[in-house]
C-alpha positions as CSV (number, residue, x, y, z in Angstrom):
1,X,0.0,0.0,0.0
2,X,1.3,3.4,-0.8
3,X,2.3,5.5,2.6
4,X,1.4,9.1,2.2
5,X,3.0,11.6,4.9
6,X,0.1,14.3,5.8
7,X,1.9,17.5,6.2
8,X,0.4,20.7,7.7
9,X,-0.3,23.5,10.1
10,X,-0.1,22.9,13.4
11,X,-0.1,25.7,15.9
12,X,1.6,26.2,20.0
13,X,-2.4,28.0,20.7
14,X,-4.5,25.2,21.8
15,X,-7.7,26.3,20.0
16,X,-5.5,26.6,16.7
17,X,-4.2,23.8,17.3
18,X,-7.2,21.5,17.3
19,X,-8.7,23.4,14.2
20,X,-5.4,22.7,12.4
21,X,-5.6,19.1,13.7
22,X,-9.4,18.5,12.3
23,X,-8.5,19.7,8.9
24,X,-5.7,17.9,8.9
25,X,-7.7,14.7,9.9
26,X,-10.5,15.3,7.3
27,X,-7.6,15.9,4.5
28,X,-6.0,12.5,5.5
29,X,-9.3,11.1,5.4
30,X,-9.9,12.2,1.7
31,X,-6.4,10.8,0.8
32,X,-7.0,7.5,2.6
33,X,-10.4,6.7,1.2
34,X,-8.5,6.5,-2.0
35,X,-6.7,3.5,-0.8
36,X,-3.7,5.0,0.7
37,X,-1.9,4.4,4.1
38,X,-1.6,7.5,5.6
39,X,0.7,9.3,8.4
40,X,-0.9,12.4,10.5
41,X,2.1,13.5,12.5
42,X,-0.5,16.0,14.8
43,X,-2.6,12.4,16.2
44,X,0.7,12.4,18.8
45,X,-0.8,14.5,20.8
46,X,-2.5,11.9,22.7
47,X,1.1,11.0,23.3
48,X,2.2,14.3,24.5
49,X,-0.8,14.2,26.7
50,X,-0.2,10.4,28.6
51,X,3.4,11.9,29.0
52,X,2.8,14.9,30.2
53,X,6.5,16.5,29.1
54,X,7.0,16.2,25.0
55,X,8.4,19.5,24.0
56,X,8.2,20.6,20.4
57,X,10.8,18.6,19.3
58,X,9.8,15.3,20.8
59,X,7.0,15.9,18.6
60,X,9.1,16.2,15.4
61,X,11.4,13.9,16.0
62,X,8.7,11.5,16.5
63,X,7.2,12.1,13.2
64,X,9.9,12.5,10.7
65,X,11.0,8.7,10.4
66,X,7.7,8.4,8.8
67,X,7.7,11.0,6.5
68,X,11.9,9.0,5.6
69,X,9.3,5.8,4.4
70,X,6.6,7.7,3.1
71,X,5.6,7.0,-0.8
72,X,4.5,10.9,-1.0
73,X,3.8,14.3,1.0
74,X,0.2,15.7,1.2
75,X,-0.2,19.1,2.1
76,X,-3.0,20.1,4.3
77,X,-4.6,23.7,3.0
78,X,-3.3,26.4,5.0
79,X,0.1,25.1,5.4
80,X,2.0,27.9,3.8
81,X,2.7,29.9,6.7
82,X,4.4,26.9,9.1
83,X,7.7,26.7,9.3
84,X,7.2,23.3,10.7
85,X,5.9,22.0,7.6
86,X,8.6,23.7,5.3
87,X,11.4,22.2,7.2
88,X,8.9,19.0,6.5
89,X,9.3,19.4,2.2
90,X,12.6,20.6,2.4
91,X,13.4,17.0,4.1
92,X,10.8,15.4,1.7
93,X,12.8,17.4,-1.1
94,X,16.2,16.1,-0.1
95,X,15.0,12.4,-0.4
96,X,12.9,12.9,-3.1
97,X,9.6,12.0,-2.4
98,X,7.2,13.8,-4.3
99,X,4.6,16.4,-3.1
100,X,1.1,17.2,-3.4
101,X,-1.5,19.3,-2.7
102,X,-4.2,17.7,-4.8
103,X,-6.2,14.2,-4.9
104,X,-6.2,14.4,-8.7
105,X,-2.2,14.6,-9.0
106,X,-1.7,12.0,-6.3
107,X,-3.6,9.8,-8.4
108,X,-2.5,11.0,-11.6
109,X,1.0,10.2,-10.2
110,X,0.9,6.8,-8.6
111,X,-1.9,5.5,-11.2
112,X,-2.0,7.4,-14.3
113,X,-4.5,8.7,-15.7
114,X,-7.5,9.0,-13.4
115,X,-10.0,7.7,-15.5
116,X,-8.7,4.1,-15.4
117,X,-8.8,4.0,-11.9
């Protein structure tokens, strides 16, 4: 199955945060009902809660092994102003492992052309 690394806007406000965290749970969602595997590196926060003392980068530490073994990067809307998320592509970037923002290119890229699928 192909592993696709959900990348996205998270935020150090809690109320922020949890909005970022839905959308970027409903944009994994689209991307897995297409029959992929997907990563969403913000579901660690029930970690950080059970442990009480995860800093910020416990949290990307955590998640950025995945995004080594991921097939593809899938950018939540409304990523463009974390930094987080840039250092994310420019890692994605260095091991080349493509990049999308759209269901139709994802396809279009691991299946061809969409109307076959």
């Amino acid at each position: 199955m192909i592993r696709v690394y959900i990348a996205g806007k998270l935020n150090d406000m809690a109320c922020d945060y949890i909005k970022n965290l839905h959308k970027m749970i409903e944009t994994a969602n689209e991307v897995r009902l297409l029959g992929y595997a997907v990563f969403i590196p913000g579901i660690d926060l029930l970690a950080g809660l059970q442990c009480g003392d995860w800093n910020y980068n416990d949290y990307f530490d955590n998640s950025q092994p995945w995004l080594d073994v991921c097939d593809a990067v899938f950018l939540t809307p409304g990523w463009e102003t974390s930094k987080g998320t840039e250092r994310e592509l420019a890692r994605a970037r260095e091991k080349t492992i493509p990049i999308f923002d759209s269901t139709v290119e994802l396809q279009h890229y691991f299946y061809g052309d969409e109307s076959t699928l």
